[in-house]
BARO-558711 format. One line per 4 residues: for each residue x, y, z of N, C-alpha, C, O. Coordinates in pm, whole numbers, plus 50000, padded with zeros to 5 digits. Example, Ala and Ser with C-alpha at 12.3 -4.5 7.8 and 13.67 -1.06 7.14 Angstrom:
51319:49431:50780:51230:49550:50780:51320:49670:50780:51424:49668:50846 ~ 51285:49775:50708:51367:49894:50714:51290:50003:50787:51341:50114:50804
// end
This chain:
50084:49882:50000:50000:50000:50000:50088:50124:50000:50208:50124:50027 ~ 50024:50216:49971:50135:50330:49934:50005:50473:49974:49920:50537:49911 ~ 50066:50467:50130:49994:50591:50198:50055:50742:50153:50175:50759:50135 ~ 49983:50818:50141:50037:50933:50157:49947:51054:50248:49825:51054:50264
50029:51140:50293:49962:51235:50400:49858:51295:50295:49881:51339:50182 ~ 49762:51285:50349:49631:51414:50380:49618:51529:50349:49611:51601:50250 ~ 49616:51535:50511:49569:51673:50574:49663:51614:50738:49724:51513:50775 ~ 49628:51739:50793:49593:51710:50930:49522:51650:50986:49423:51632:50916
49513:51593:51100:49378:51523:51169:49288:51681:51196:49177:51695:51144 ~ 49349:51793:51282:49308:51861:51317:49208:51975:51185:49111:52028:51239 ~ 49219:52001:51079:49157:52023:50980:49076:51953:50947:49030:51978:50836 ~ 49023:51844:51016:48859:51796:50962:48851:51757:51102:48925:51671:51149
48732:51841:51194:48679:51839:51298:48566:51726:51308:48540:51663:51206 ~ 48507:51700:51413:48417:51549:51400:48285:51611:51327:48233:51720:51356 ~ 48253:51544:51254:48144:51549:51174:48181:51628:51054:48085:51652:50982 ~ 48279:51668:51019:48275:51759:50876:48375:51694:50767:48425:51591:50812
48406:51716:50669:48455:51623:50575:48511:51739:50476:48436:51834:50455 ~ 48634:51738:50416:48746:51832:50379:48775:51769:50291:48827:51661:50318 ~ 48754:51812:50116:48812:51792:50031:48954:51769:50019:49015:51827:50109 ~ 49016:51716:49953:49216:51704:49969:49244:51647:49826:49202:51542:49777
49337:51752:49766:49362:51714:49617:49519:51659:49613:49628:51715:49619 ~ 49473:51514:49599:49630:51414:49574:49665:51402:49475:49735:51306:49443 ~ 49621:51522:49366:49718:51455:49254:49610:51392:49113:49635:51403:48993 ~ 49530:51347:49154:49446:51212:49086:49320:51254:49018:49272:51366:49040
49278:51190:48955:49168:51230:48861:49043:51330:48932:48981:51415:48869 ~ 49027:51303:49053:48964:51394:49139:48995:51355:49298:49046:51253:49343 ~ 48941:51486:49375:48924:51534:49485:48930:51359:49581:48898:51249:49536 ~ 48978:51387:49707:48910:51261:49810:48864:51349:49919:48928:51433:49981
48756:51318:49929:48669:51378:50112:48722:51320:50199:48692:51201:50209 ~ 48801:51366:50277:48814:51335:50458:48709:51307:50503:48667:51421:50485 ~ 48626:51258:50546:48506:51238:50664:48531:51200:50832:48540:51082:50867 ~ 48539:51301:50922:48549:51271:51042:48411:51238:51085:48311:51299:51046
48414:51121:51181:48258:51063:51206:48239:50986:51322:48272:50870:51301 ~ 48208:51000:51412:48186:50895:51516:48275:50772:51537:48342:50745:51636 ~ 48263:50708:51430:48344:50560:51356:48462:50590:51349:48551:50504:51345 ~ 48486:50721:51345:48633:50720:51289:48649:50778:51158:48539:50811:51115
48747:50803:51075:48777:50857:51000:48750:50766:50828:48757:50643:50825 ~ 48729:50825:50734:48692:50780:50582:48753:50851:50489:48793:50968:50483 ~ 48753:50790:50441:48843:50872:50269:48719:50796:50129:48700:50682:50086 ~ 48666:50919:50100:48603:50885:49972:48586:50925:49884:48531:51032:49911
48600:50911:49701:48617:51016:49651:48541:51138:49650:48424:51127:49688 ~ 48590:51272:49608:48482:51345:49649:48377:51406:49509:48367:51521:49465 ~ 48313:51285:49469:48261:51337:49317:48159:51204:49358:48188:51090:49396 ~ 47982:51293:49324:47919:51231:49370:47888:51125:49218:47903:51188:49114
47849:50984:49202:47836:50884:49057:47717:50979:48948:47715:50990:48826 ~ 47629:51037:49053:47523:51053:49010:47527:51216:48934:47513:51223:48812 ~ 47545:51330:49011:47552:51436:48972:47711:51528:48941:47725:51637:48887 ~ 47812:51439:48997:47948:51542:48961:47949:51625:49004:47945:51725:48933
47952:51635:49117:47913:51768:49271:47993:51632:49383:47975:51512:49404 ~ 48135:51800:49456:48165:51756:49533:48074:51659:49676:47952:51675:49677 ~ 48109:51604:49741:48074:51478:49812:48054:51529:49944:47958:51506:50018 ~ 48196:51630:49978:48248:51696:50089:48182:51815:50124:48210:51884:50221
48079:51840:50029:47975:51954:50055:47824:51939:50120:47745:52023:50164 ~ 47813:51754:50103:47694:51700:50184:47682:51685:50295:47762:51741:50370 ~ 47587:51612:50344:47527:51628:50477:47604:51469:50516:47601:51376:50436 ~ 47687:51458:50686:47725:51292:50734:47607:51291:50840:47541:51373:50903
47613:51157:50825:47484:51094:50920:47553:50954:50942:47577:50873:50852 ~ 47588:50936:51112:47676:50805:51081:47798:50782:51046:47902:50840:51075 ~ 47765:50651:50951:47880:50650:50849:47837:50650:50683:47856:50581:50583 ~ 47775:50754:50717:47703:50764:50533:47703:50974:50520:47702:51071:50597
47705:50947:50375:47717:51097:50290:47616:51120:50200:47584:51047:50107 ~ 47553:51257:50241:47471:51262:50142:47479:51387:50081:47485:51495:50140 ~ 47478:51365:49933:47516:51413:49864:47404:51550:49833:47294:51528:49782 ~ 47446:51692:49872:47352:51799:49865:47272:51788:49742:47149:51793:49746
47332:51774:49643:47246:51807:49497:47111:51718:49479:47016:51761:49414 ~ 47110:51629:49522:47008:51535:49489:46950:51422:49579:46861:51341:49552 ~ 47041:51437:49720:46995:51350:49800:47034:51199:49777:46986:51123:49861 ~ 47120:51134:49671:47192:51066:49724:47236:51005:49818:47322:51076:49869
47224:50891:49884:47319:50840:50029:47411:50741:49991:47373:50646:49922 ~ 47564:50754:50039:47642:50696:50011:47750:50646:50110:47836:50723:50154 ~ 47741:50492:50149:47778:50435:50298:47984:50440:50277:48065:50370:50216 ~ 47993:50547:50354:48149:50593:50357:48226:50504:50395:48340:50544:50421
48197:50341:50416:48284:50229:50475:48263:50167:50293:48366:50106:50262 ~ 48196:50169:50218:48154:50106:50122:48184:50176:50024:48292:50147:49974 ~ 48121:50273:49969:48121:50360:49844:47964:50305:49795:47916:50351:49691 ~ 47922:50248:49839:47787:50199:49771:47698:50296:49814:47719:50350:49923
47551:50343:49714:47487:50383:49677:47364:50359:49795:47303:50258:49761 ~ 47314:50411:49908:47174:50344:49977:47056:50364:49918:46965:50286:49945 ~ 47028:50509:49792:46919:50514:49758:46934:50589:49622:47042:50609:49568 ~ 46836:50622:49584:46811:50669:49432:46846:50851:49421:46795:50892:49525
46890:50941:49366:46912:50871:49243:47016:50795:49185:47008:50727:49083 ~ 47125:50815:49267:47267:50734:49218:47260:50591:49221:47174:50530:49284 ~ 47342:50541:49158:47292:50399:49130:47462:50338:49106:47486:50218:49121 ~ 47546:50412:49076:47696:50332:49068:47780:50375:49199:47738:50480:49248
47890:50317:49268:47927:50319:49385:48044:50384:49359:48105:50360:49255 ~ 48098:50494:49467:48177:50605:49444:48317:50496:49516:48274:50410:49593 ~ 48452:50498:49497:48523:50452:49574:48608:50492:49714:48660:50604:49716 ~ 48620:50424:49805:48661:50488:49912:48802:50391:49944:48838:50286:49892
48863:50474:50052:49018:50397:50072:49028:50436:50179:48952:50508:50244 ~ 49165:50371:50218:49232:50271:50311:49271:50400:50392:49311:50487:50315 ~ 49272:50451:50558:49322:50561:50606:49383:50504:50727:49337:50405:50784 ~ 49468:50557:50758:49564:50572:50855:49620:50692:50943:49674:50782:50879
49614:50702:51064:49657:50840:51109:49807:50777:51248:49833:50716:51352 ~ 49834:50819:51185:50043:50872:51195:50058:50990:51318:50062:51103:51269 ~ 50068:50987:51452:50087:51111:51461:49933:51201:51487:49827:51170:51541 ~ 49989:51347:51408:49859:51444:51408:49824:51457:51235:49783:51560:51182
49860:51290:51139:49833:51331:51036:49767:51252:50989:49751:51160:51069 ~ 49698:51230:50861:49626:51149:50859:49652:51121:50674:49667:51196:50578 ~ 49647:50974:50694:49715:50959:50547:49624:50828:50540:49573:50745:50615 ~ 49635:50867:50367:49546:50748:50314:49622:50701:50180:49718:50764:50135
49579:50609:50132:49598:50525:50021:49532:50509:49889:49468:50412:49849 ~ 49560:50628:49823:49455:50681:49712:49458:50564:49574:49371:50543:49490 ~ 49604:50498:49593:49574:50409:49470:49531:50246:49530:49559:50162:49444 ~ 49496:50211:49603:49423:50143:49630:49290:50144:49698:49277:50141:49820
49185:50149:49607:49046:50178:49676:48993:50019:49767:49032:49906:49741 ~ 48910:50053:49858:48849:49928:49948:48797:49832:49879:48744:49895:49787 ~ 48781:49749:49865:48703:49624:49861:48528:49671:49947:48504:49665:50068 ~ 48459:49701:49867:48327:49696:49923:48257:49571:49988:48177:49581:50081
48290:49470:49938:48256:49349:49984:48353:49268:50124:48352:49164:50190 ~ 48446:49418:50111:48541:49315:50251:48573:49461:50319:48694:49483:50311 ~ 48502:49567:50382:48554:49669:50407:48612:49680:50536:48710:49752:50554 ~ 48576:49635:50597:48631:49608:50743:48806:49562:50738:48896:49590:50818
48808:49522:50675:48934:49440:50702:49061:49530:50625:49175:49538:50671 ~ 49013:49596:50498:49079:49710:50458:49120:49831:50533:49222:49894:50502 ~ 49036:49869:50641:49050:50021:50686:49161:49974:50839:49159:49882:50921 ~ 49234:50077:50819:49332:50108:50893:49300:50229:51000:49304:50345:50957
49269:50207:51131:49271:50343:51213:49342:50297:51338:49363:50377:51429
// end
């Protein structure tokens, strides 16, 4: 796996979620959450509107434009209108930093065992 720093931990407070541009075809959302911390991309399947601008509930994102819900351990889709699953990855916090693993996205079907906190 091939982590790289973030952000800070301290730049995404509990409950809010902070865009972070690594480089890559698009944006990844930080999500601080109860659970712990998420990395998902930040481009919603359905409308192409940041991710990191929706509403967390849990461990799910919903996406302002259209109401979208999207389970931040998964990348999968809970309701209509989106229908393809956004990808999320592997995070780790180091310290006061928090680094994730942008070229390897989770396994939706095995997510637990992927995430690092």
């Amino acid at each position: 796996m091939s982590f790289v720093r973030a952000c800070a931990v301290a730049e995404v407070p509990l409950g809010s979620a902070k865009a972070v541009d690594l480089g890559g075809e698009a944006d990844i959302a930080v999500v601080n959450t109860e659970a712990g911390f998420f990395a998902i991309q930040d481009v919603c399947s359905h409308a192409e509107v940041a991710l990191s601008d929706g509403d967390i509930d849990g461990c799910t994102l919903e996406c302002y434009m259209h109401g979208s819900v999207f389970d931040l351990r998964t990348g999968l889709p809970l309701n209509l209108p989106a229908t393809i699953p956004v990808p999320v990855y592997p995070v780790r916090i180091e310290g006061d930093d928090l680094y994730l693993d942008p070229d390897n996205p989770i396994d939706p079907d095995n997510p637990i065992e992927n995430q690092e906190q």
